[in-house]
LOROTI-753413 format. One line per 10 residues: for each residue x, y, z of N, C-alpha, C. Coordinates in steps of 0.001 Angstrom, whole numbers, always signed. Example, Ala and Ser with C-alpha at 12.3 -4.5 7.8 and 13.67 -1.06 7.14 Angstrom:
2
+13190,-5690,+7800,+12300,-4500,+7800,+13200,-3300,+7800 ~ +12850,-2250,+7080,+13670,-1060,+7140,+12900,+30,+7870 $
! end
This chain:
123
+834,-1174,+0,+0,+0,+0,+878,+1237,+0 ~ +400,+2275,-901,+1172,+3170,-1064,+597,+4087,-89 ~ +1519,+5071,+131,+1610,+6574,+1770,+983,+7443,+1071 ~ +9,+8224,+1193,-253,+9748,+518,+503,+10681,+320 ~ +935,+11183,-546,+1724,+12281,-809,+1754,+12887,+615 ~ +2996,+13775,+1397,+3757,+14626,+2354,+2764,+15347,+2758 ~ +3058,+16191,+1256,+2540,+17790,+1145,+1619,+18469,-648 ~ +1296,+18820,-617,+150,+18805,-2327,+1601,+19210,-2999 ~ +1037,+19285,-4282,+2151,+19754,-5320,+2323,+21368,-5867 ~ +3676,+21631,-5884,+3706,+22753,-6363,+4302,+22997,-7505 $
+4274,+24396,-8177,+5148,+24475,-9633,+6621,+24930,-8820 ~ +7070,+24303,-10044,+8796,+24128,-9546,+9685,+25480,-9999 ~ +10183,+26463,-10263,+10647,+27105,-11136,+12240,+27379,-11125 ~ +12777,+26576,-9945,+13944,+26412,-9803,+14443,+25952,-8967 ~ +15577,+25256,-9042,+16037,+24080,-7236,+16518,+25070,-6805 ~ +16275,+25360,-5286,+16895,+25950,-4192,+17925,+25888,-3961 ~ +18793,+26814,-3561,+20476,+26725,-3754,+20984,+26185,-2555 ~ +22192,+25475,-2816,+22143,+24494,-1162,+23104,+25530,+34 ~ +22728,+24830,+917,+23209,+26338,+2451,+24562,+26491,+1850 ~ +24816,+27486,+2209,+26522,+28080,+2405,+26969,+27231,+3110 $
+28211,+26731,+2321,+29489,+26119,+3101,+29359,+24500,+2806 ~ +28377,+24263,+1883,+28339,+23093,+1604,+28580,+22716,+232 ~ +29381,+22001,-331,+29942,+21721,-1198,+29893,+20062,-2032 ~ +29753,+19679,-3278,+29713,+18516,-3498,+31235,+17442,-2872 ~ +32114,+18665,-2969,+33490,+18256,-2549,+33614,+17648,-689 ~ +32881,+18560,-412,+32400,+18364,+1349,+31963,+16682,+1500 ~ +30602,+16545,+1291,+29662,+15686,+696,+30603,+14420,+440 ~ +31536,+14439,-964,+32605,+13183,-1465,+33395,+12838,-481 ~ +33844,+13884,+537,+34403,+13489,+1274,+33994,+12575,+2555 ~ +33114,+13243,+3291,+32320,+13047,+4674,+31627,+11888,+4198 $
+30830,+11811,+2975,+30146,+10115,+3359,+30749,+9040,+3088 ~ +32182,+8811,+2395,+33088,+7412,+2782,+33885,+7740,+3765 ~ +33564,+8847,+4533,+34979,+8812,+6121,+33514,+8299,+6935 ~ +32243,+8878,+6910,+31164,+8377,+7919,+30961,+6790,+7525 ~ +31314,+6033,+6383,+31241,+4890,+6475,+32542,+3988,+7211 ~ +33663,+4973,+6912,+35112,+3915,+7488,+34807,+4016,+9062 ~ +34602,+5513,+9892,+34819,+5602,+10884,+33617,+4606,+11610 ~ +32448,+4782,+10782,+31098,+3528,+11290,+31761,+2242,+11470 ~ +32913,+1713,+10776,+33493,+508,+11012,+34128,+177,+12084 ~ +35008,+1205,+11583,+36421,+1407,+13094,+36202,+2507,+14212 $
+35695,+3800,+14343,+35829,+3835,+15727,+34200,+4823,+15685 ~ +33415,+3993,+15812,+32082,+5668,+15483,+31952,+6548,+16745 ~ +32247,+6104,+17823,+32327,+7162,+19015,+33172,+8366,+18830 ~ +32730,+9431,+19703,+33560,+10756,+19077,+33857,+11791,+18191 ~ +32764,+11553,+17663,+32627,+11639,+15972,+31518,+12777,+15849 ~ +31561,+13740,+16959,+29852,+14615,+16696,+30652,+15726,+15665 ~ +31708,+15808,+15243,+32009,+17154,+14003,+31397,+16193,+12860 ~ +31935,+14833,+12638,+31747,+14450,+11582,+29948,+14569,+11259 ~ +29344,+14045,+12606,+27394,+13997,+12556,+27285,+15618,+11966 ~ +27436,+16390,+12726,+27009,+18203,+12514,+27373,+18128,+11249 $
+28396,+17419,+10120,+28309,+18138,+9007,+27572,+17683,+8039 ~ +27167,+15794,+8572,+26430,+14996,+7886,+25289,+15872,+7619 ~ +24562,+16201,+9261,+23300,+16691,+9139,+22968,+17764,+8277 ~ +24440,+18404,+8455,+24118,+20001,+7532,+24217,+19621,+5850 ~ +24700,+18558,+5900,+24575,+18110,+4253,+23419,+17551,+3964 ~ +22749,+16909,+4623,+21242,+16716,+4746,+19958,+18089,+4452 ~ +20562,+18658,+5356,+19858,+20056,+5339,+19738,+20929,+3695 ~ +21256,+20540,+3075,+21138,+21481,+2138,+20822,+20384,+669 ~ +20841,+19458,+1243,+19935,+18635,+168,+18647,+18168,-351 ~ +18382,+18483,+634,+16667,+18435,+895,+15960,+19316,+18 $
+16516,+20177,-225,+15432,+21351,-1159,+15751,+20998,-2502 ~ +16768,+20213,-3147,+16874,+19912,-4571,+16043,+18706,-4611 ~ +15763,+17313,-3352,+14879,+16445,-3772,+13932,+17011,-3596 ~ +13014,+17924,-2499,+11652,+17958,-2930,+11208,+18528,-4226 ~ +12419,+19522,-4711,+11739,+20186,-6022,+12121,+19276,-7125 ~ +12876,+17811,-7002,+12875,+16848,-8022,+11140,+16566,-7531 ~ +10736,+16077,-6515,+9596,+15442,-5761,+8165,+16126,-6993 ~ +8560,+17653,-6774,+7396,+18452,-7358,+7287,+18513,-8908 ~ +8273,+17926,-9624,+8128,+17359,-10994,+7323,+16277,-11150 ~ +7190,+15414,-10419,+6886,+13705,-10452,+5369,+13640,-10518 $
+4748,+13108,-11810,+3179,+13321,-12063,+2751,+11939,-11160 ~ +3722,+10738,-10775,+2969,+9657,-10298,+3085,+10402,-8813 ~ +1648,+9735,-8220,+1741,+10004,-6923,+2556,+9140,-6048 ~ +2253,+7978,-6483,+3176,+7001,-5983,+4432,+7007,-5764 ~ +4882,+7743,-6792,+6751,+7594,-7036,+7187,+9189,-6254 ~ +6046,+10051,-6143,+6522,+11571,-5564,+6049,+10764,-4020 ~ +5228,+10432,-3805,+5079,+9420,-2170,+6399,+9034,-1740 ~ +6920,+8513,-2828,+8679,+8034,-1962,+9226,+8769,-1957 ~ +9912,+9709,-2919,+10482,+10506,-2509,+10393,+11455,-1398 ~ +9346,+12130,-1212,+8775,+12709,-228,+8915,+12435,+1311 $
+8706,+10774,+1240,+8885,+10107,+2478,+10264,+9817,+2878 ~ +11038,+9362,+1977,+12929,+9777,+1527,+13294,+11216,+2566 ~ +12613,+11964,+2003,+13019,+13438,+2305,+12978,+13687,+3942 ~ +11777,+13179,+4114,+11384,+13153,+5544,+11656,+12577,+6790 ~ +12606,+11389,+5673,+13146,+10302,+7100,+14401,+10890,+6978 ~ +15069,+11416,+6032,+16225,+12261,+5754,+16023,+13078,+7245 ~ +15256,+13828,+6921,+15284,+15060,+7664,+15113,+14675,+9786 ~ +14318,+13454,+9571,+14101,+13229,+10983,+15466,+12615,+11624 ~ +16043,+11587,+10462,+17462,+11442,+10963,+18740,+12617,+11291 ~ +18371,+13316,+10613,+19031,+14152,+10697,+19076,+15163,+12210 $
+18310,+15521,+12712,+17305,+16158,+13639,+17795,+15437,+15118 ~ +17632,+14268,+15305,+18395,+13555,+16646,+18988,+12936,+16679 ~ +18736,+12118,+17809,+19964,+11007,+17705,+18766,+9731,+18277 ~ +18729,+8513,+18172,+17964,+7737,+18286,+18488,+6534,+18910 ~ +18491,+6851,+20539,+19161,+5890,+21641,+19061,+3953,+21045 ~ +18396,+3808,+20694,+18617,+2676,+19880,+19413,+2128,+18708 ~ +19940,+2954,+18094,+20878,+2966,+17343,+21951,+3446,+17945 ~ +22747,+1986,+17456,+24378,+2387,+18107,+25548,+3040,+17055 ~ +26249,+4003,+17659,+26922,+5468,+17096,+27063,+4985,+15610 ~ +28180,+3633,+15434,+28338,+3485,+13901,+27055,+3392,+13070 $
+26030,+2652,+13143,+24941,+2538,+12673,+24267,+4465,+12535 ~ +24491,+5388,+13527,+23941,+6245,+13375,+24768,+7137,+12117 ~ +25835,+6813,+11612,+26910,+7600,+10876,+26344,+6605,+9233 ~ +26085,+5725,+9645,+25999,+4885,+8375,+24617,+5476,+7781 ~ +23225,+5603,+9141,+22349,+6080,+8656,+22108,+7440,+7839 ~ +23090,+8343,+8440,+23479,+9795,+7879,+23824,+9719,+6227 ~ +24832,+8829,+6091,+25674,+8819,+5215,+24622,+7855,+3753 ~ +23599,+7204,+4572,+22788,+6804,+3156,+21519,+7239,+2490 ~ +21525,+8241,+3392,+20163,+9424,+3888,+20849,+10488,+2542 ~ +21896,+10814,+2600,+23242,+11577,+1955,+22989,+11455,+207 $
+22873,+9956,+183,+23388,+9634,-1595,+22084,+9218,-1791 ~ +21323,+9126,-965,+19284,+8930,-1904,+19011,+10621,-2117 ~ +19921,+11661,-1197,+19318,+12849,-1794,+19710,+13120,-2912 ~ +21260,+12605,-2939,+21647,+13046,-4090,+21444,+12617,-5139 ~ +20798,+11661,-5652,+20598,+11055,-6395,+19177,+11479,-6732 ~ +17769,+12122,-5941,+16969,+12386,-6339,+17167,+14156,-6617 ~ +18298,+14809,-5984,+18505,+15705,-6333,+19129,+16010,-7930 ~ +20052,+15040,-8472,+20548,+15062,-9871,+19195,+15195,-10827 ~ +17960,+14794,-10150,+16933,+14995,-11090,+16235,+16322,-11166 ~ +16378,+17217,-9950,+15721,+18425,-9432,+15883,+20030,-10893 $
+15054,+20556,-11293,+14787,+21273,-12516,+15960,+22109,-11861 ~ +17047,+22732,-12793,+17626,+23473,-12981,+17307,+25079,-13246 ~ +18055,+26316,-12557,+17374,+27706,-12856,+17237,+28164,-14315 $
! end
């Protein structure tokens, strides 16, 4: 069973520019060090989380405005819901998940944006 769309649809007229200080170069870097350090040491690691999250943050506005292209409801439903678990991971920390698992979650939250972001309408 498919989720109802987030939020209704809007016209797109250009992807949102991502926050200051964030970079694709940032991004290449931080999500294979958040996967090594998830291996070998994930404790200690809250610079590496703060930048995950902030790369989260500034990705989010290129998938929803990929999201607001998408005529199936179904297929803008995932994304949407993508966006949202993005964003809730991002947001705390979730005592059940242990530290590496929480760096791994960051880091795959990371490349579904980007990947629905490569689709997001250009200015």
């Amino acid at each position: 069973m498919l989720l109802p769309p987030l939020r209704a649809k809007a016209a797109v007229t250009r992807a949102p520019e991502p926050a200051p200080g964030t970079t694709l170069v940032d991004i290449d870097r931080d999500v294979p060090l958040a996967w090594s350090l998830a291996q070998a040491a994930p404790t200690h690691q809250q610079a590496l989380r703060d930048r995950l999250r902030a790369h989260i943050g500034a990705l989010t506005g290129p998938a929803e405005a990929y999201a607001d292209t998408i005529t199936d409801d179904g297929h803008q439903s995932i994304v949407l819901h993508g966006v949202a678990s993005a964003r809730a991971a991002a947001v705390g920390v979730d005592p059940a998940v242990l530290p590496g698992e929480g760096l791994m979650i960051l880091a795959e939250h990371i490349r579904t944006l980007l990947l629905y972001g490569r689709y997001a309408p250009t200015p």
